[in-house]
N, C-alpha and C positions, 0 to 999 in steps of 0.2 A: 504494500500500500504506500504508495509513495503522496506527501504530504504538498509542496509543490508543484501541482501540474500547471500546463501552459493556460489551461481554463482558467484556474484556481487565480491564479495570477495577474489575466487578463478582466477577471470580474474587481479584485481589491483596487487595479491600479484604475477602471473605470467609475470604482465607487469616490476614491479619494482625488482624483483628477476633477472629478463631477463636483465636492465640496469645495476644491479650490476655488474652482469657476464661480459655483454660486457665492460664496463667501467673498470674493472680489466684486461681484455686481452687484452685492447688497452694501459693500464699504462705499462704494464708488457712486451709489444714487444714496445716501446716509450724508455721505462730506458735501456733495452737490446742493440737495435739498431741505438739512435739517440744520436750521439756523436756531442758535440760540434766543427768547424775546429779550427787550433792553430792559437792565436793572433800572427799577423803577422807587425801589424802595425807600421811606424817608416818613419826614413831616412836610406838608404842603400848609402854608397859610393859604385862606380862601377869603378873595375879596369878592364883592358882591355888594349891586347897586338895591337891589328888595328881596331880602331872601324870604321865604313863604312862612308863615305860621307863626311857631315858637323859635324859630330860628332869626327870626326880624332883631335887628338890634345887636348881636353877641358877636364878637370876634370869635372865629372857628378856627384847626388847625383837622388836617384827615392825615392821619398813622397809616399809611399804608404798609404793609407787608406781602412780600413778594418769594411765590416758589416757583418758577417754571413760570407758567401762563396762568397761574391760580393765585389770586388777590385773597388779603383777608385785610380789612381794615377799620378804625375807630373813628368816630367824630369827634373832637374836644376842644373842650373851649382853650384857645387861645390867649397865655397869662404871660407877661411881659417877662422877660428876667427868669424865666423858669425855665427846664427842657421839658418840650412838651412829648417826649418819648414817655407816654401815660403806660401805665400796668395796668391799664382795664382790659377787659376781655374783650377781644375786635367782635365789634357787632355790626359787622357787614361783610359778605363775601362775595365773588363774582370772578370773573376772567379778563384779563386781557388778550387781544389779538390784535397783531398789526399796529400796535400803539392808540387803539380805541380800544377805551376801558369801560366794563358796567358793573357797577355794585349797589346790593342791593339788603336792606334790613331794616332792623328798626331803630329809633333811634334812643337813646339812652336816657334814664332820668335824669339825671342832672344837668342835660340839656332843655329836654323836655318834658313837663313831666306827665304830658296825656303821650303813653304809648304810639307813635305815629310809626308807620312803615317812610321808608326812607330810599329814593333811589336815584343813583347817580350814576349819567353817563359823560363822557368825553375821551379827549384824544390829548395825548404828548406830543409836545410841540419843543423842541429845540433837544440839541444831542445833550449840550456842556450845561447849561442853566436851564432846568428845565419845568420848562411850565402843564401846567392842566387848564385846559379848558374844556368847559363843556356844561351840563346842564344837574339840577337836583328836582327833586317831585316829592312833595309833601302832599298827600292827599287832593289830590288832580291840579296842587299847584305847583308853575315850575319857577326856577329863576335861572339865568345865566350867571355863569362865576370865570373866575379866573383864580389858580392856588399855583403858588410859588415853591419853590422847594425851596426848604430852612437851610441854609448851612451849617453844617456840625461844629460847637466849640470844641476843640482840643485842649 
C-alpha cells in the first residue's frame, strides 16, 4: 500500500493551491474595499438659534463614543471650566455611515425632566476641526444646530 500516489498528490496540491487562490482574492477585495469610518469620538458643544422644548435656553455639550460604525452617546449640559467627559450612562445610540450620523433616545432628567425621546441627525464636516451639523427632534419638533468638537486639556 503505498501512501503517496500521483492521485493522492494531485488532489492535496489542488486542494491547497485552491486556498491560496481564494485566500488572495479575498485579501485583495478586503485592502481595496474595506475602509476604516473616521474617528469621531469627543465632546461637541452644540450651538443653536431655538432648540425645541426643554432644551430652549441651556448650553449642551453631546459625549459621543465611537466603535466601528456604532455610536453611543450622552447629552449634557455644558458647564464652563469643567470637562464635560460626564460618567452618565450614554443615553443615545445609532450608526454612523459615510460621515452622516443618526442617534436616537431619550433624553435625561436633568436635562429634562418630562421623559422626551430624542433624535439626532447630521453629517461631519471638516477632517482636522471638526464640526457637526445637522438636525435634533423633540417631539415633532426640530431645530438646526451646529457642535464643535472640544479640544482636550493636557
Amino acid at each position: 500500500m503505498q501512501i503517496f500516489t500521483a492521485k493522492s498528490i494531485g488532489i492535496y496540491s489542488l486542494a491547497i493551491g485552491g486556498s491560496i487562490v481564494f485566500f488572495q482574492l479575498v485579501t485583495g477585495y478586503g485592502e481595496a474595499n474595506s475602509k476604516a469610518p473616521i474617528a469621531i469620538t469627543g465632546t461637541y458643544l452644540i450651538t443653536a438659534q431655538n432648540l425645541p422644548g426643554c432644551l430652549h435656553q441651556q448650553k449642551l455639550a453631546l459625549n459621543l463614543l465611537q466603535s466601528g460604525i456604532y455610536l453611543n452617546a450622552s447629552l449634557v449640559k455644558n458647564q464652563p471650566k469643567t470637562t464635560t467627559s460626564s460618567n452618565s450612562y450614554p443615553t443615545h445610540s445609532g450608526k454612523l455611515k459615510a460621515r452622516q450620523l443618526n442617534l436616537s433616545g431619550l433624553l435625561p432628567p436633568e436635562i429634562c425632566p418630562q421623559r422626551s425621546r430624542l433624535q439626532i441627525t447630521g453629517s461631519i464636516q471638516g477632517d482636522r476641526d471638526r464640526r457637526l451639523q445637522g438636525q435634533l427632534w423633540i417631539a415633532e419638533k426640530s431645530s438646526e444646530f451646529t457642535a464643535t468638537l472640544q479640544p482636550i486639556d493636557r
